[in-house]
C-alpha positions as CSV (number, residue, x, y, z in Angstrom):
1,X,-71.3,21.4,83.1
2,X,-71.1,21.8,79.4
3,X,-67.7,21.3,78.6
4,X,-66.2,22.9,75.0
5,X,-64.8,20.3,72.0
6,X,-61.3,20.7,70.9
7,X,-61.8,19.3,67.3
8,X,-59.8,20.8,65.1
9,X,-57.4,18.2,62.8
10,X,-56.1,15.9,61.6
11,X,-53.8,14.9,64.2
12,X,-51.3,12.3,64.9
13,X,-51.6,10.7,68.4
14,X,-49.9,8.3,70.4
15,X,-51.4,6.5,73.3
16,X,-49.0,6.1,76.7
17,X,-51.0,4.0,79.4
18,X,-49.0,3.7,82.9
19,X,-51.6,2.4,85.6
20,X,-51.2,3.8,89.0
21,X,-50.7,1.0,91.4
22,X,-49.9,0.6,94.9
23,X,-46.7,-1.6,95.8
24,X,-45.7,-2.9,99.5
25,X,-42.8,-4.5,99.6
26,X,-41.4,-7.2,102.0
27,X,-39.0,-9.8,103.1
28,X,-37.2,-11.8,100.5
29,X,-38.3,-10.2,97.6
30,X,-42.0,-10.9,97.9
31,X,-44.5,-7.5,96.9
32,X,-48.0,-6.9,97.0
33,X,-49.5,-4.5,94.5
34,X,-53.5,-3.3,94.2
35,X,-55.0,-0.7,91.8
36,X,-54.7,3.2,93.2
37,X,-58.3,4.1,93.3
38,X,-60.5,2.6,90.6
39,X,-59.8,4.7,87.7
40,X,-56.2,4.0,87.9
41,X,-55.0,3.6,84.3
42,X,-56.3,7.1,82.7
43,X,-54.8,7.9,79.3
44,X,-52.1,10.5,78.4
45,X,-52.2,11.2,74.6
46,X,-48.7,12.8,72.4
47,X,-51.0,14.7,70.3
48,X,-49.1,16.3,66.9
49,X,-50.8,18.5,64.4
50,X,-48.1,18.2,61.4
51,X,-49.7,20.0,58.8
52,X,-51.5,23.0,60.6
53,X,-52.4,25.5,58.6
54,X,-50.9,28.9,59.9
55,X,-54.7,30.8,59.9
56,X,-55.7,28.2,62.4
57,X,-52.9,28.2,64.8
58,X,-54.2,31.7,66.9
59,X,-57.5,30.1,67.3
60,X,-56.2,26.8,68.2
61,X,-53.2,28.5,70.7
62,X,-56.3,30.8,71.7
63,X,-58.2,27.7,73.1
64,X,-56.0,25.9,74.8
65,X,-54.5,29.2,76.3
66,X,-57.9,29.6,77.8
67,X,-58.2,26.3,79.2
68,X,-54.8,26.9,80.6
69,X,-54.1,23.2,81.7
70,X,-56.4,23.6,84.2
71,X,-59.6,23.9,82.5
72,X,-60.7,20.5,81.1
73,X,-62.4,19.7,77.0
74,X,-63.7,17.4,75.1
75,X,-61.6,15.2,72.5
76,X,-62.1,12.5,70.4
77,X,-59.0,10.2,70.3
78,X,-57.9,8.0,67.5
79,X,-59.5,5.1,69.5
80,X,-63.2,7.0,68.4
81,X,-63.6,7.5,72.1
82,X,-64.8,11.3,73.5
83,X,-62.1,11.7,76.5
84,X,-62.1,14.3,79.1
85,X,-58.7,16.3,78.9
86,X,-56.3,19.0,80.1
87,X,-53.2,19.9,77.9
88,X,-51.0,21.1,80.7
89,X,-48.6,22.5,77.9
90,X,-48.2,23.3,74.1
91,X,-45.2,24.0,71.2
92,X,-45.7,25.6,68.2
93,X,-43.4,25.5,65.3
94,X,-42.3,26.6,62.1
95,X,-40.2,23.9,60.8
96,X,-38.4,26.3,58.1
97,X,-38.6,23.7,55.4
98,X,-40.4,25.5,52.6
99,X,-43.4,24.5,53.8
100,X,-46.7,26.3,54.3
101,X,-47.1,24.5,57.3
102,X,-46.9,25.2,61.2
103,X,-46.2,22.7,63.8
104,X,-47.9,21.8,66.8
105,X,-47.1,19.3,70.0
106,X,-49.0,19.2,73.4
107,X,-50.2,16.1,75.5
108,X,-53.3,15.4,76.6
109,X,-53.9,14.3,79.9
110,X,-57.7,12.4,80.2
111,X,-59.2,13.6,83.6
112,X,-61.8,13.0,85.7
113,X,-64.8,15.7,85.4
């Protein structure tokens, strides 16, 4: 399946890593934990486009409208890696500051195609 590229920018991007693991607990304190499945540790990127140019933002709002959080693209992090992604959710602002600028905040979640 040819998947389409989100790659419009500059963004900001931070990087939140929580690998799913497994815990059994026992007696007197003692645990056992194992990895959940071997892809356990898949990336969840705050992704902020500061700076977005207003002409942009119904193509942008367009395509990830389309995708719907369901529909997974293509996106090159900040890490130079290409990442399979859903954004389950988006904001767009205007941050009334005299600014020509719009605002825009969604997550994306790396999935497995």
């Amino acid at each position: 399946m040819a998947y389409q590229r989100f790659a419009w920018g500059p963004v900001t991007a931070q990087l939140k890593e929580e690998p799913e693991v497994l815990e059994a607990r026992f007696g007197e304190g003692y645990a056992q934990r194992s990895f959940n499945g071997m892809r356990n540790a898949l990336q969840l990127w705050e992704v902020s486009m500061p700076r977005l140019e207003p002409a942009f933002a119904p193509a942008i709002r367009g395509f990830l409208a389309d995708h719907g959080g369901v529909t997974p693209f293509l996106w090159r992090s900040l890490l130079g890696v290409d990442l399979l992604v859903v954004a389950p959710g988006w904001k767009i602002d205007d941050p009334k500051n005299g600014e020509p600028w719009l605002v825009l905040n969604t997550t994306f979640k790396e999935v497995i195609g």
